[in-house]
N, C-alpha and C positions, 0 to 999 in steps of 0.2 A: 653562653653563645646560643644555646638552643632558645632563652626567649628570644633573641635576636629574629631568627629565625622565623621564629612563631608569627612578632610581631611583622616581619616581609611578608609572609605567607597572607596573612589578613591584608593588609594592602591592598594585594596584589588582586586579589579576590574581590576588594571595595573599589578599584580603579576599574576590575572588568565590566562588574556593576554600572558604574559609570560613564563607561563609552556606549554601555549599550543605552542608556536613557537621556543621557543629558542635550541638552537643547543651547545653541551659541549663536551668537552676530558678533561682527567684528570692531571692535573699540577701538583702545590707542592702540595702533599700528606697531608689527615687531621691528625695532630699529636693531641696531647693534650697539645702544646704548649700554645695556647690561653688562659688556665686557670693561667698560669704565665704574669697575668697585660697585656695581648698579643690579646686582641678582635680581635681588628681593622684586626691581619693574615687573619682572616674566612668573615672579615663582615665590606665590603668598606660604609657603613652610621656611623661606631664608628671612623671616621675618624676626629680628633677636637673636637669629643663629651665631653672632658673635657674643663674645661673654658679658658684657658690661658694655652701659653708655649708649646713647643716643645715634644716628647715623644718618644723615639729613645730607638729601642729594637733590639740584637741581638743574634740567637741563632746557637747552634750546636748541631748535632745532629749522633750519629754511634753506631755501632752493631759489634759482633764479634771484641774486641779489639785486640784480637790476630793474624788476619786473615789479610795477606796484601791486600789491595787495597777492603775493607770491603765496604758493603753501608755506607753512608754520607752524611749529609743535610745539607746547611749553609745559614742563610737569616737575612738581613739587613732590618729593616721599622724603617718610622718615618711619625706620622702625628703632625699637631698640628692647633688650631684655627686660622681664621683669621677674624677678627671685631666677630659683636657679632653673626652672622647667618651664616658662613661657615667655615668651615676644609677644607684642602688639608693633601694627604699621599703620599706616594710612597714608593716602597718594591724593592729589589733583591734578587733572590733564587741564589741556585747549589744546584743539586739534582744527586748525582752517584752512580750506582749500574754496579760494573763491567766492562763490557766493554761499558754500558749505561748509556747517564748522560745527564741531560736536564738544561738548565739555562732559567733565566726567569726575569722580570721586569715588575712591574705598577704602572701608575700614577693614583689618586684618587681624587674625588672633592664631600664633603657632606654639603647638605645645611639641618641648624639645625634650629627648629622654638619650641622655648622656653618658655610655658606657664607660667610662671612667670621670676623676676626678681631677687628675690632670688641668691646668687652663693652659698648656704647652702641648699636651699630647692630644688631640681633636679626635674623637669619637664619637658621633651625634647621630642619631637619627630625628627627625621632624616630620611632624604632620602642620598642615597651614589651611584657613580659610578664608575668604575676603567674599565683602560683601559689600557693593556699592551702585550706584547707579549712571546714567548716559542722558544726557542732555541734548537733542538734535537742531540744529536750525538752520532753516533753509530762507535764506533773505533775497526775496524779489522784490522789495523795496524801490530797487533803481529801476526797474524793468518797465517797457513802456506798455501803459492801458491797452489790455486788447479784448475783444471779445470772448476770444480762447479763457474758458473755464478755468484752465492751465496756468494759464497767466495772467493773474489779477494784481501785479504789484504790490503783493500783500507776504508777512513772511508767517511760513508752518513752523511748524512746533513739535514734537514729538518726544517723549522721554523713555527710559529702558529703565529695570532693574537685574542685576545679575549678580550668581555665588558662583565664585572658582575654589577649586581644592585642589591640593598639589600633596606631595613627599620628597624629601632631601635626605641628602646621606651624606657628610662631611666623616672623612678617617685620613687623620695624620695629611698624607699631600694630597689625598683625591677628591672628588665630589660628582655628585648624578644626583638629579632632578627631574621629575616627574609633575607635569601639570596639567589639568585639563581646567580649562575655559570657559565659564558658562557650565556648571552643574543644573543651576535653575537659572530661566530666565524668563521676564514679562515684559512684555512690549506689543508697542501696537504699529502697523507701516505707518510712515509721515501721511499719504495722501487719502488712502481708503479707511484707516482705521482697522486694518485685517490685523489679527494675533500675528504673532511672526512665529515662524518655523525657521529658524539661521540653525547653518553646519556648526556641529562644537568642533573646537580648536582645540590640538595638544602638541604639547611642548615637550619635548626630554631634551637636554642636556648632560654633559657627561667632561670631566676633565682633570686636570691632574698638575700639581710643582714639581717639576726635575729640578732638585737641584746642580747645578755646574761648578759651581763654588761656594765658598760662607758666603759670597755679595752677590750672586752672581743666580738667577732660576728663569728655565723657559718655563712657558705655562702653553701646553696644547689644550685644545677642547673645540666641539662642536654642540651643534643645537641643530633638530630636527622639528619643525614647523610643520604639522599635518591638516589639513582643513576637510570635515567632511562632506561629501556632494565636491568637491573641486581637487581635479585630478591631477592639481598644481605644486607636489611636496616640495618645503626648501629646506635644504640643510647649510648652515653654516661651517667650516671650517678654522679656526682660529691658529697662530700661534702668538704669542705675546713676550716679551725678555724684561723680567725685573730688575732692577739693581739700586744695592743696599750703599749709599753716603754717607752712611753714618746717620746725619740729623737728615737727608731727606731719600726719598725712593723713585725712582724715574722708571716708570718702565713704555713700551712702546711695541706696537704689533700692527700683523697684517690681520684681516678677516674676510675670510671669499665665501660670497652667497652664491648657491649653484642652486636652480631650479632644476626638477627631475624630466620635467616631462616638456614637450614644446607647447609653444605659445602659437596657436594657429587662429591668424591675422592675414590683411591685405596692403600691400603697399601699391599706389597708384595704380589699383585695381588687378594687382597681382598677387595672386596668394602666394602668402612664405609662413615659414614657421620656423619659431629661434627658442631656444629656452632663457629664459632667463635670468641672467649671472650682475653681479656688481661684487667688487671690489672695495673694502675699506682698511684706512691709515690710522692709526689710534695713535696718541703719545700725551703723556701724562705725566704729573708730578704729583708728591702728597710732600708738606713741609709742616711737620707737628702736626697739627689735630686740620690741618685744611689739605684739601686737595684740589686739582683744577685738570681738567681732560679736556683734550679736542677730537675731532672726529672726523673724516673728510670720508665719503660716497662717492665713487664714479661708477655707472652703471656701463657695462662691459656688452659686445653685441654689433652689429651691424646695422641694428635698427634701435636709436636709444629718445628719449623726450628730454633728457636734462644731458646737454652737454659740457656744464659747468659745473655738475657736480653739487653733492648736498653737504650744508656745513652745521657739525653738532658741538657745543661748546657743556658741561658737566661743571660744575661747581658745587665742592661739600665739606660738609666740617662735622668732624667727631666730637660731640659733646661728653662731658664727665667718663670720659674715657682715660683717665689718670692711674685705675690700681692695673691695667691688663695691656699690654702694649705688647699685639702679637707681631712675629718675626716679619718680612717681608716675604719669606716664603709661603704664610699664610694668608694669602694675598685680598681672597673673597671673607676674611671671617674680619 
């Protein structure tokens, strides 16, 4: 127990390190995708964190179904273990709003050091790192010939490179997560070519399986979203209910996004200020080695941009996952 210990203590020491130097911009957007079997999206140490087999998840993601050429998110990850002390991952975004749209990739490498031997009884600490790159493009293409510098009908270009490092803690029904965003980062602005200085991002999460019966577990947990330079913190609030079929697992939840501080704006030239909150419906199925999740957004407020609401559909399959088939209590591994 006391390297346990030891090994927090360094951590703890190496993440302070790291808030005080690291450098961030903002990439793929935090959705509440992660709460559909999807950790690993936010937090390159749950990379392999399950014992065996492969873990391949893919989502979608749009707004304004009606509305041609609406925002849209699509990302491809899969990690999976390798021997008994490491994971590898790797992800692909697209991310488009308009005539703006950024693509994206990263490779991930997490070494897992596992206080018992157990594959039923979950003890794990992890360390995780991901290293990939951002792709930007900005299409005025359609845009009509003006004089304006600005506006040449012509489309910019601009690409990123970035490391995040994170720490996980899985014990029996709990789990905390620790992420910071952007350790190093290179890049240059789309328009002037300036270095960029962007806020680093960090993530913690934290959550837990009550069991209620042998079929039967809520799963509470929230996620804290901090951006530095923006005085905007959001925390998540989660509850979720699994339940065991025998041959499939269904479970289903609410998830409330509360912004901390207000949002000071003008409506029809009238200042107001609202913080902002949204609401999401999760429900899901896994049948053998696939699963399929849906996701529905309504953003909560008296001043809102999407009144129809954002729809995320998750689609994944466990591969060579045949000798380890954990309980449905252990929901994220």
């Amino acid at each position: 127990m006391s390297s346990f210990y030891n090994i927090l203590g360094i951590a703890t020491v190496l993440f302070i390190v790291f808030l005080q130097t690291a450098k961030a911009q903002y990439r793929l957007p935090v959705y509440t995708d992660y709460l559909t079997d999807n950790y690993y999206i936010l937090h390159p140490a749950m990379a392999g964190a399950h014992f065996e087999g492969i873990k391949l998840r893919s989502s979608y993601r749009t707004q304004w179904l009606e509305t041609p050429n609406a925002p849209s998110m699509q990302s491809l990850n899969a990690h999976a273990r390798v021997g008994e002390r490491s994971g590898v991952g790797g992800m692909f975004f697209h991310d488009k709003n308009g005539f703006q749209s950024q693509s994206g990739f990263q490779a991930t490498y997490a070494h897992h050091i596992p206080f018992t031997t157990s594959r039923t009884d979950i003890n794990q600490f992890s360390f995780g790192l991901s290293g990939g790159g951002s792709f930007y493009r900005h299409d005025r293409s359609s845009f009509d010939p003006t004089n304006d510098i600005i506006v040449q009908g012509t489309n910019q270009n601009s690409s990123s490179f970035f490391v995040d490092v994170g720490i996980s803690y899985n014990y029996y029904n709990l789990y905390a997560h620790l992420t910071v965003r952007n350790l190093v980062f290179v890049g240059k602005q789309l328009s002037d070519e300036v270095i960029l200085d962007k806020p680093k991002r960090v993530l913690a999460s934290a959550g837990a399986f009550v069991e209620m019966s042998d079929r039967w577990a809520l799963e509470p947990s929230f996620l804290a979203d901090l951006v530095q330079y923006v005085n905007r913190p959001n925390v998540d609030i989660s509850l979720k209910s699994h339940h065991d079929l025998r041959s499939s697992q269904l479970w289903g939840g609410l998830s409330f996004r509360k912004g901390l501080t207000n949002t000071l704006t003008e409506y029809n030239t009238v200042p107001y200020a609202e913080p902002y909150s949204q609401v999401s419906i999760i429900t899901g199925i896994r049948q053998n080695k696939w699963m399929f999740s849906y996701t529905y957004t309504l953003g909560l407020g008296d001043k809102t941009i999407n009144s129809s609401g954002f729809h995320q559909f998750t689609l994944g399959i466990d591969i060579l996952s045949n000798e380890f088939r954990p309980t449905f209590i252990r929901g994220i591994l």
